[in-house]
C-alpha positions in Angstrom: 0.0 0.0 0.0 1.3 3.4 -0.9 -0.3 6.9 0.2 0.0 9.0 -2.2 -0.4 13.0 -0.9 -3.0 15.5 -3.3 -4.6 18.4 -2.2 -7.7 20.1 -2.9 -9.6 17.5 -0.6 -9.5 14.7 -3.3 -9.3 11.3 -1.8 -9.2 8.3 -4.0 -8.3 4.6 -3.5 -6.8 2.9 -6.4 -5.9 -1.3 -6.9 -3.6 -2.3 -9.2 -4.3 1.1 -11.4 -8.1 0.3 -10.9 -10.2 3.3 -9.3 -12.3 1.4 -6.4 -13.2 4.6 -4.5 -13.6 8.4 -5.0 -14.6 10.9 -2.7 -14.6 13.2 -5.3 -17.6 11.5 -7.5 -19.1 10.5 -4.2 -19.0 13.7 -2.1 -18.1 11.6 1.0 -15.4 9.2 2.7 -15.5 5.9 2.6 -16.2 3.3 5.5 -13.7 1.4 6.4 -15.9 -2.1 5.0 -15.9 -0.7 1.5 -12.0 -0.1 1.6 -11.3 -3.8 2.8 -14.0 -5.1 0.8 -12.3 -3.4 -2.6 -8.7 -5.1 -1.2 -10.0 -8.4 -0.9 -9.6 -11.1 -3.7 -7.0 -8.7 -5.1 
């Protein structure tokens, strides 16, 4: 896992160069199930 700092208030979780989250096209933060459920089987 790498963190990656932006600004602007973008936060976005990528997987092997596949987008799995955007707070930007969401207009929220993620819970912590939906990150762990985007790692797994990966």
């Amino acid at each position: 896992m790498t963190l990656i700092p932006s600004g602007g208030g973008v936060f976005e979780v990528m997987v092997d160069g596949d987008l799995v989250f955007s707070k930007k096209a969401t207009k929220r933060h993620p819970e912590y199930r939906e990150i762990e459920q985007a790692l797994q089987g990966r």
